[in-house]
Wavefront OBJ file of the C-alpha trace (Angstrom):
o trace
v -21.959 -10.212 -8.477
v -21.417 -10.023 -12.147
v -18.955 -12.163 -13.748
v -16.987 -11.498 -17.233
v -17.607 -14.456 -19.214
v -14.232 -15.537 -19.054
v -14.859 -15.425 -15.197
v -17.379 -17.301 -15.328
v -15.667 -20.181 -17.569
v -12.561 -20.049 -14.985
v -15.666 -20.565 -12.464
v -16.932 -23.299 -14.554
v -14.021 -25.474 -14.875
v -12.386 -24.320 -17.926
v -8.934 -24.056 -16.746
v -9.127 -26.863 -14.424
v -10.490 -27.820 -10.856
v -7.564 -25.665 -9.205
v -8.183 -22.340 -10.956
v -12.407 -22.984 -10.382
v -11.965 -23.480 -6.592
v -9.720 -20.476 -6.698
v -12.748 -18.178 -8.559
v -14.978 -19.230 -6.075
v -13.147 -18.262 -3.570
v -12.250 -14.780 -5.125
v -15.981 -14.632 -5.874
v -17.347 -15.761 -2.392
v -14.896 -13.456 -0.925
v -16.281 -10.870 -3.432
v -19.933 -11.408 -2.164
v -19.502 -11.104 1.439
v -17.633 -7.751 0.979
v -20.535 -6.395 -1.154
v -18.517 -5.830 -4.266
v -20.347 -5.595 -7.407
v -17.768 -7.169 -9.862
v -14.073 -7.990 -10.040
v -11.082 -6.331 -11.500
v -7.920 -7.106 -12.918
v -4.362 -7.221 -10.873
v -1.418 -7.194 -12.847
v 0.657 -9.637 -10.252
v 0.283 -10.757 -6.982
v 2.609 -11.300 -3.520
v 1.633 -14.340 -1.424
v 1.955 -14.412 2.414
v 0.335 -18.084 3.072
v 3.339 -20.127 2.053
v 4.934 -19.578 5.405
v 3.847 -22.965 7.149
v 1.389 -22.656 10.416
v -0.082 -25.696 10.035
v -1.256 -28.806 7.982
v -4.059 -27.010 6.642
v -1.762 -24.908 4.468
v -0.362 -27.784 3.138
v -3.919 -29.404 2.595
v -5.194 -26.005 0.926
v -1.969 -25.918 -1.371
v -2.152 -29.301 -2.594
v -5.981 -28.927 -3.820
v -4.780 -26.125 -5.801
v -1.636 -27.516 -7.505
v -3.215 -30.932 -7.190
v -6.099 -29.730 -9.469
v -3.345 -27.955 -11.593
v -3.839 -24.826 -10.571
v -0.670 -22.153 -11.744
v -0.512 -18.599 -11.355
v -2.036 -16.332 -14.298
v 0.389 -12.991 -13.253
v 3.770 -12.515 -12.095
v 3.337 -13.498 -8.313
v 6.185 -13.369 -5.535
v 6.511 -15.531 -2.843
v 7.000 -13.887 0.966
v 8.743 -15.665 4.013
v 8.729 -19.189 4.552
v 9.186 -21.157 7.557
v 13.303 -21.984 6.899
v 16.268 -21.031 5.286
v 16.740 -23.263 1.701
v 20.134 -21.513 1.087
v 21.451 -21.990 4.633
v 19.797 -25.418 6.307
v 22.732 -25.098 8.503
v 20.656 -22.400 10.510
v 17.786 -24.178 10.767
v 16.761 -24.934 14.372
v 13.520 -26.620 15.905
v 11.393 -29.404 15.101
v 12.823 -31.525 12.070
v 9.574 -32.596 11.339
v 8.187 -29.184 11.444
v 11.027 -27.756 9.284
v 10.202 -30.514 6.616
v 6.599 -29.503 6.408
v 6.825 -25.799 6.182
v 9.709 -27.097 2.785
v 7.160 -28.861 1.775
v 4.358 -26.081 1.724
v 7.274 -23.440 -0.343
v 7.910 -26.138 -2.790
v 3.979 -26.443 -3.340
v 4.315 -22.623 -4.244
v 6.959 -22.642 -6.758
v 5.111 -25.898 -8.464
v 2.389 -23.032 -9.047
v 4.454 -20.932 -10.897
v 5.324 -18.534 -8.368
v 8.549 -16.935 -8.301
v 10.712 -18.043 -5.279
v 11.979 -14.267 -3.700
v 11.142 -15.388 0.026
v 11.103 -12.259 1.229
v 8.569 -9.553 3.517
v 9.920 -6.605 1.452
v 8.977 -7.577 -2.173
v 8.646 -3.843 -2.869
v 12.968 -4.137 -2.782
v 13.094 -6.420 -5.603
v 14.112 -4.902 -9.260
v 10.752 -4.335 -11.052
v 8.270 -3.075 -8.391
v 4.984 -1.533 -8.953
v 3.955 1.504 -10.221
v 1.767 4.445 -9.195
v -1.956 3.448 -9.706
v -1.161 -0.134 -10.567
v -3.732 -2.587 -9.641
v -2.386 -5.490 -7.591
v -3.092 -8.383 -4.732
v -0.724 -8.549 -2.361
v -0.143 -9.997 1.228
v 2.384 -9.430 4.129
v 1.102 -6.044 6.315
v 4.147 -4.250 6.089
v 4.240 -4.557 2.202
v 0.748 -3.942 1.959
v 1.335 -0.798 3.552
v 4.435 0.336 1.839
v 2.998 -0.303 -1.551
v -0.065 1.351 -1.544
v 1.541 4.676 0.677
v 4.796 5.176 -0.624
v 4.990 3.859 -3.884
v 1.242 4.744 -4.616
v -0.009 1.335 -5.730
v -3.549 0.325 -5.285
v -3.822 -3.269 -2.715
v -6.434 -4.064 -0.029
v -5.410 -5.979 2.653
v -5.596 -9.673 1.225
v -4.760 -12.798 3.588
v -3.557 -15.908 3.654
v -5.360 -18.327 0.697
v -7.255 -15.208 -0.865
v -3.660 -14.185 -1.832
v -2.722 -17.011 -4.526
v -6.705 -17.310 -5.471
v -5.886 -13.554 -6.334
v -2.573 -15.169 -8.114
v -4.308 -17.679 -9.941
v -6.617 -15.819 -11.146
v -5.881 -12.492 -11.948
v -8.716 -10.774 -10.632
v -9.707 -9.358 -7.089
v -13.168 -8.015 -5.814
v -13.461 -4.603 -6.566
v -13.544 -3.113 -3.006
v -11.302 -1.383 -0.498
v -8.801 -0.007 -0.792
v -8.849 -0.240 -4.878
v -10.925 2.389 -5.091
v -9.938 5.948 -4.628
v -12.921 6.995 -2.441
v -11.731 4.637 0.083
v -7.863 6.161 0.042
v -9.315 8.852 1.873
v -7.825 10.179 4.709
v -9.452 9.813 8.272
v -7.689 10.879 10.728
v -4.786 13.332 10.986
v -1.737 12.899 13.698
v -0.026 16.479 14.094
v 3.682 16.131 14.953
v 4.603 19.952 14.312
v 5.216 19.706 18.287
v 7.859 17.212 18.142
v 11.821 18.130 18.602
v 12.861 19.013 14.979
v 15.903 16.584 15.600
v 14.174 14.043 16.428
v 13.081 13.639 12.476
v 16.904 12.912 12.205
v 16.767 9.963 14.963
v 16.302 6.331 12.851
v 13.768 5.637 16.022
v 11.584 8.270 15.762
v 10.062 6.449 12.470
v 9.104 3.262 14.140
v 7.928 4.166 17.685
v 5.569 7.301 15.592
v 4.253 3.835 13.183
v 3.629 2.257 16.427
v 1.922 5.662 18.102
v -0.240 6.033 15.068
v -1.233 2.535 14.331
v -2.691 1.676 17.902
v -4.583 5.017 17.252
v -5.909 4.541 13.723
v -7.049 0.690 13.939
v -7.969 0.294 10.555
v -8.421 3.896 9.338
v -6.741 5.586 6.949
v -4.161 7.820 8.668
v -2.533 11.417 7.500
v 0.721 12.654 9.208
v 1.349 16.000 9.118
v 3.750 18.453 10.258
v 6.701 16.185 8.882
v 10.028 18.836 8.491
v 11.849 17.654 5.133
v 12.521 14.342 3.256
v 12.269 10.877 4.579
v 13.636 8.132 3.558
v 12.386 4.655 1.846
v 13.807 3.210 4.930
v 12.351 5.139 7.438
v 8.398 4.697 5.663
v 9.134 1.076 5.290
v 9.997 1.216 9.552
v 6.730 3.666 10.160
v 4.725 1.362 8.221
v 5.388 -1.997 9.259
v 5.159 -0.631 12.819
v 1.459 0.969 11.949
v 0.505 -2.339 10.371
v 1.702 -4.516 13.806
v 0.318 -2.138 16.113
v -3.063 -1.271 14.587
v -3.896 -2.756 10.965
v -3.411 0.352 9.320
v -2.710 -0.910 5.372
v -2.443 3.119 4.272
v -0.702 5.865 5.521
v -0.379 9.202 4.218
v 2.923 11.604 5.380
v 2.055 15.311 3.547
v 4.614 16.560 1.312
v 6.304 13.074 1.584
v 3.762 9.836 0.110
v 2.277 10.797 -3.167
v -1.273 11.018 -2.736
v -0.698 13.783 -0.335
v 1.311 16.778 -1.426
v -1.205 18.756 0.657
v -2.967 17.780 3.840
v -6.339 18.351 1.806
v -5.545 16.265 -1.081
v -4.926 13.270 1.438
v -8.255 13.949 2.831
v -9.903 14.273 -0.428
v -11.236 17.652 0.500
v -13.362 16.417 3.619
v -12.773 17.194 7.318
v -10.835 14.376 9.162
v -12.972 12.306 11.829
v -10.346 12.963 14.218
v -7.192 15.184 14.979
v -4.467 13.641 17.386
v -1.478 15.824 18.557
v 1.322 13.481 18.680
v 3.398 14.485 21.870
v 6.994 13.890 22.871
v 5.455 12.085 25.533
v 3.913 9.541 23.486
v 6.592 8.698 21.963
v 8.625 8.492 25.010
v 6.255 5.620 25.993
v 5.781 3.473 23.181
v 9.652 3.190 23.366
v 9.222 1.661 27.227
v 6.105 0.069 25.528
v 8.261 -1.721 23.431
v 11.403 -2.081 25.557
v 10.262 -5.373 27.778
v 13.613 -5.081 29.943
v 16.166 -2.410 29.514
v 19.500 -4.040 31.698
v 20.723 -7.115 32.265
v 22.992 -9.761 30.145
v 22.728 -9.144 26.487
v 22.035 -12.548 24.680
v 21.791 -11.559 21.134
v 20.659 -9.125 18.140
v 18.189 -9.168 15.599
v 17.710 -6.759 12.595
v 16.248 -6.756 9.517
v 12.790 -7.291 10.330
v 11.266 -6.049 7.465
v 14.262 -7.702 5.581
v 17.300 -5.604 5.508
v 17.541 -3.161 2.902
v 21.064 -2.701 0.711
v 20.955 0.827 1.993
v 20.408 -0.640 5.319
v 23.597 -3.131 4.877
v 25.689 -0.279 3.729
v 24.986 1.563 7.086
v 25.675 -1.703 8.761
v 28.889 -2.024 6.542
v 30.365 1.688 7.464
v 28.880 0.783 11.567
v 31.527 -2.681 12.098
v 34.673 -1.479 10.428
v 37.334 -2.224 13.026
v 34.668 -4.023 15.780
v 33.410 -7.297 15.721
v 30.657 -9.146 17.828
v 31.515 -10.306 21.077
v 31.238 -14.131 20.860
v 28.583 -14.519 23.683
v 26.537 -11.925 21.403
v 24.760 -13.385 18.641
v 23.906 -11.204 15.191
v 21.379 -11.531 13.040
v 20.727 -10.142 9.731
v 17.232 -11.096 7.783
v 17.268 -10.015 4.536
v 15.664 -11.322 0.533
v 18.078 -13.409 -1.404
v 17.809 -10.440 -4.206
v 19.819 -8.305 -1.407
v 22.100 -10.540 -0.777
v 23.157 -11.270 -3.745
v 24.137 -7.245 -4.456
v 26.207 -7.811 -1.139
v 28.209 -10.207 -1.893
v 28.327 -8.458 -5.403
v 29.843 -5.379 -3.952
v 32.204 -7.508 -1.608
v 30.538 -6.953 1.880
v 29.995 -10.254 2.960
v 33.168 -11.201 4.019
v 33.300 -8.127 6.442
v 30.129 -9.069 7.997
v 30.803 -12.467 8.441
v 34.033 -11.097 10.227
v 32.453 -8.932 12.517
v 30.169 -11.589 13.240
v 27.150 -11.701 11.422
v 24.729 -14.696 10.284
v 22.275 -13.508 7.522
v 19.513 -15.321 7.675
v 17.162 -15.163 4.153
v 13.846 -16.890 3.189
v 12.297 -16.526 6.532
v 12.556 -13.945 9.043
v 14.189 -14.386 13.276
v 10.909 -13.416 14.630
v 8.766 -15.822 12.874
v 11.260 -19.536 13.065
v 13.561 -20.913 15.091
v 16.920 -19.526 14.163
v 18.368 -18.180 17.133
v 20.377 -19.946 19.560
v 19.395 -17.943 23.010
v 16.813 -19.684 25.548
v 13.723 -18.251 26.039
v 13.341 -15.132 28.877
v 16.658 -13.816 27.246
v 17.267 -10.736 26.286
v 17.601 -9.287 22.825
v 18.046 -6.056 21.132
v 16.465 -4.853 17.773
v 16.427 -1.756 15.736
v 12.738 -2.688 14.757
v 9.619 -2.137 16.315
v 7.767 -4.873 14.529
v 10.313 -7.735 15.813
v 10.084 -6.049 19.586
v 6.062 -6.011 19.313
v 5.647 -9.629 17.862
v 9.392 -11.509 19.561
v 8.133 -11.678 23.224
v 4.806 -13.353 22.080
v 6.388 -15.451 19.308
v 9.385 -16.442 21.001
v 9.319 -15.615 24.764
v 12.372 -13.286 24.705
v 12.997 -9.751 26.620
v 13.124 -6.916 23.722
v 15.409 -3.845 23.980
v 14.361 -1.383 21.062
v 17.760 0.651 19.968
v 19.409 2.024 16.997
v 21.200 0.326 14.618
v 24.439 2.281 15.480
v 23.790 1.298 19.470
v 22.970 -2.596 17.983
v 26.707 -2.883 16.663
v 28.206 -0.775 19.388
v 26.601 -3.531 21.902
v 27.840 -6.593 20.012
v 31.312 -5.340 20.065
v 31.561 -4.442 23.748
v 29.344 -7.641 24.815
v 26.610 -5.264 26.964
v 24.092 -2.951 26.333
v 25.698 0.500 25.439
v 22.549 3.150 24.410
v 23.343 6.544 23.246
v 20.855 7.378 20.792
v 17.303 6.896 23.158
v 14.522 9.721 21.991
v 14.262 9.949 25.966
v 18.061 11.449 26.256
v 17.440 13.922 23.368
l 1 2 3 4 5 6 7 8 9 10 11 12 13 14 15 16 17 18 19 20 21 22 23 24 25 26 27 28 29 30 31 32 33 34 35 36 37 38 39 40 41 42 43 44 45 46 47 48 49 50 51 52 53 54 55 56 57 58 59 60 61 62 63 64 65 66 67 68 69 70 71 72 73 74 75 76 77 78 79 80 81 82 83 84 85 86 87 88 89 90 91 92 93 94 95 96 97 98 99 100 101 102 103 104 105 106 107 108 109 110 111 112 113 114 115 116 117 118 119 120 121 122 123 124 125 126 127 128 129 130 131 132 133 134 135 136 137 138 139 140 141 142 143 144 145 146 147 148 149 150 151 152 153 154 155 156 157 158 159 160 161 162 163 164 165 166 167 168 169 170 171 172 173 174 175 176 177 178 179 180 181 182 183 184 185 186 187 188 189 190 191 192 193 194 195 196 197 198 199 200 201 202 203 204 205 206 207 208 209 210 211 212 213 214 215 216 217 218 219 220 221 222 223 224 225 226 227 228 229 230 231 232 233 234 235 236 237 238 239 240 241 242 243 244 245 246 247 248 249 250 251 252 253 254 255 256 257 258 259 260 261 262 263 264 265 266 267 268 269 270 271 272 273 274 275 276 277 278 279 280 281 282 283 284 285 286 287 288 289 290 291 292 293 294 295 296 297 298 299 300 301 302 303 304 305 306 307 308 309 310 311 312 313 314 315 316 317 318 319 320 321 322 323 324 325 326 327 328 329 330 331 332 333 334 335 336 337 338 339 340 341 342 343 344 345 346 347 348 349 350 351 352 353 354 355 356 357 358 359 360 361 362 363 364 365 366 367 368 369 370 371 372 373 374 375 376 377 378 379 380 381 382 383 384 385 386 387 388 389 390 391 392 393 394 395 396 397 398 399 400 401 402 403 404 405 406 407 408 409 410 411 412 413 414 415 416 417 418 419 420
């Protein structure tokens, strides 16, 4: 690989021990992918400061230990607990303390405390063609499809080397040869107003990421807008079922206005007509037990949008959650903040709601229900990853069948793609 000279003088030592073991790790990483030479990134989003395990901790400390900070802007993603809200903490005290521990390692490295999965919500987001490093699959897969910025799929650790550094191999998805399209999912077939339904977007994510893997996928045959809401759904589905970390929707994402500009001109490996059928099943798929005592519900998983809260806002007015029925509402503290600016917090927290920020229901112990329970979700990445994570039953509904539950204290489902 060849190095810039300043690379090599980061490599050597020159801005301390933390910043040279995080070039050789760039640069190791660099070798075994075959690149030729690194570029620049102009900031970076870190995934590996949500606490798994003592080696976190241990890989953390030898970077800020050997004074290691952060050379571009870089976010922070989940972490294991909520700092603004210790009161919702649950689980292992010890536990909780470590994974504190491991965020407060992050911010001593100059990164930028925003604890959240959806980094692309924050004021100040990327640009169209902008080189950056980020982690987190769903925001990997947002930024690079719908806003058009240029990320491979970067891990824990390689994330804050990328950070520290400034510089990534130059491989992947970086380059535009690789943004190809390769293979194309055909929903012309589906039920026009079904585009309408907020569940079509995840269960087709989850349909088309089990298909694609790790392929570059084109969807086409999409009637009209969609919105940031519904891509950020799709794609954080696609990235949990498969580890799909582009997508392109034609006449929608902005590499492909036409179905040949997404495929760069070439023929697609593969053509998949996407049936009514299939998405039939990857709602039972995701829908682990469909009756029975409802325990809680979780949304927000990718963090709640403000668009999303106002929905939820205009959904309680004159209902509240059933006592027995727990509510919860992940979201960044950058969201929250613009709630309780324009005065909807109080409403929520009378109907019933706990927001939970910094971390995310699916990954920590927040929630009060014992395991085997059952709990609805509006999201298809909490249903796939909950009943592994946490041992609950999963119910995958709308938002507007969510709040209609809470307030009646049982499952009430109107808005099923298997009714319409």
């Amino acid at each position: 690989m060849e190095l810039s000279a300043t690379d090599q003088g980061v490599l050597n030592g020159e801005r301390g021990q933390g910043a040279a073991l995080a070039m050789r790790l760039i640069v190791e990483y660099g070798r075994a992918l075959g690149a030729l030479h690194l570029i620049p990134v102009t900031r970076a989003h870190v995934d590996g400061c949500l606490y798994q395990g003592d080696s976190g901790i241990d890989f953390a400390q030898a970077l800020a230990g050997g004074g290691a900070r952060v050379s571009v802007p870089t976010t922070l993603n989940v972490g294991l607990v909520d700092l603004l809200h210790p009161e919702l903490n649950l689980g292992n005290r010890k536990r909780g303390g470590q994974g504190r521990r491991l965020m407060r390692l992050y911010e001593e490295m100059g990164c930028t405390p925003t604890w959240t999965c959806a980094p692309y919500q924050l004021p100040n987001r990327p640009i169209f063609g902008e080189q950056v490093a980020w982690a987190e699959s769903n925001a990997i897969a947002f930024i690079n499809s719908v806003v058009g910025a240029r990320t491979d799929r970067y891990g824990d650790f390689i994330d804050i080397c990328a950070g520290i550094v400034g510089r990534v191999p130059d491989h992947g998805l970086h380059r535009t040869e690789n943004r190809r399209g390769r293979i194309v999912f055909d929903v012309a077939g589906l039920p026009a107003k079904w585009f309408a339904n907020e569940l079509l977007w995840p269960l087709l994510g989850f349909v088309v990421g089990a298909a694609a893997g790790g392929r570059v996928p084109v969807v086409d045959g999409v009637p009209g807008l969609v919105s940031e809401d519904s891509l950020k759904a799709f794609g954080a589905a696609a990235a949990s079922s498969g580890s799909v970390a582009l997508f392109h929707i034609v006449g929608v994402t902005p590499e492909a206005p036409e179905r040949a500009e997404a495929l760069q001109g070439q023929a697609p490996d593969q053509v998949i007509v996407v049936t009514a059928r299939a998405i039939r099943d990857a709602q039972r798929e995701l829908t682990t037990r469909g009756d029975g005592e409802l325990a809680a519900i979780s949304v927000g998983t990718p963090h709640f949008s403000i668009t999303e809260f106002e929905t939820l806002v205009s959904l309680i007015v004159g209902r509240r959650s059933r006592p027995e029925v727990r509510f919860y509402v992940s979201t960044g503290r950058s969201v929250l903040a613009e709630v309780e600016r324009r005065g909807w917090l109080e409403p929520l927290q009378d109907f019933g709601a706990t927001i939970v920020v910094d971390s995310c229901t699916y990954l920590a112990p927040f929630m009060h229900p014992q395991r085997g329970a059952l709990i609805m979700t509006n999201s298809a990445k909490w249903a796939y990853y909950a009943p592994g994570n946490l041992g609950y039953n999963v119910l995958l509904a709308s938002l507007a069948d969510c709040v209609r539950s809470a307030h009646e204290g049982r499952i009430l489902i109107s808005e099923a793609l298997s009714d319409l």
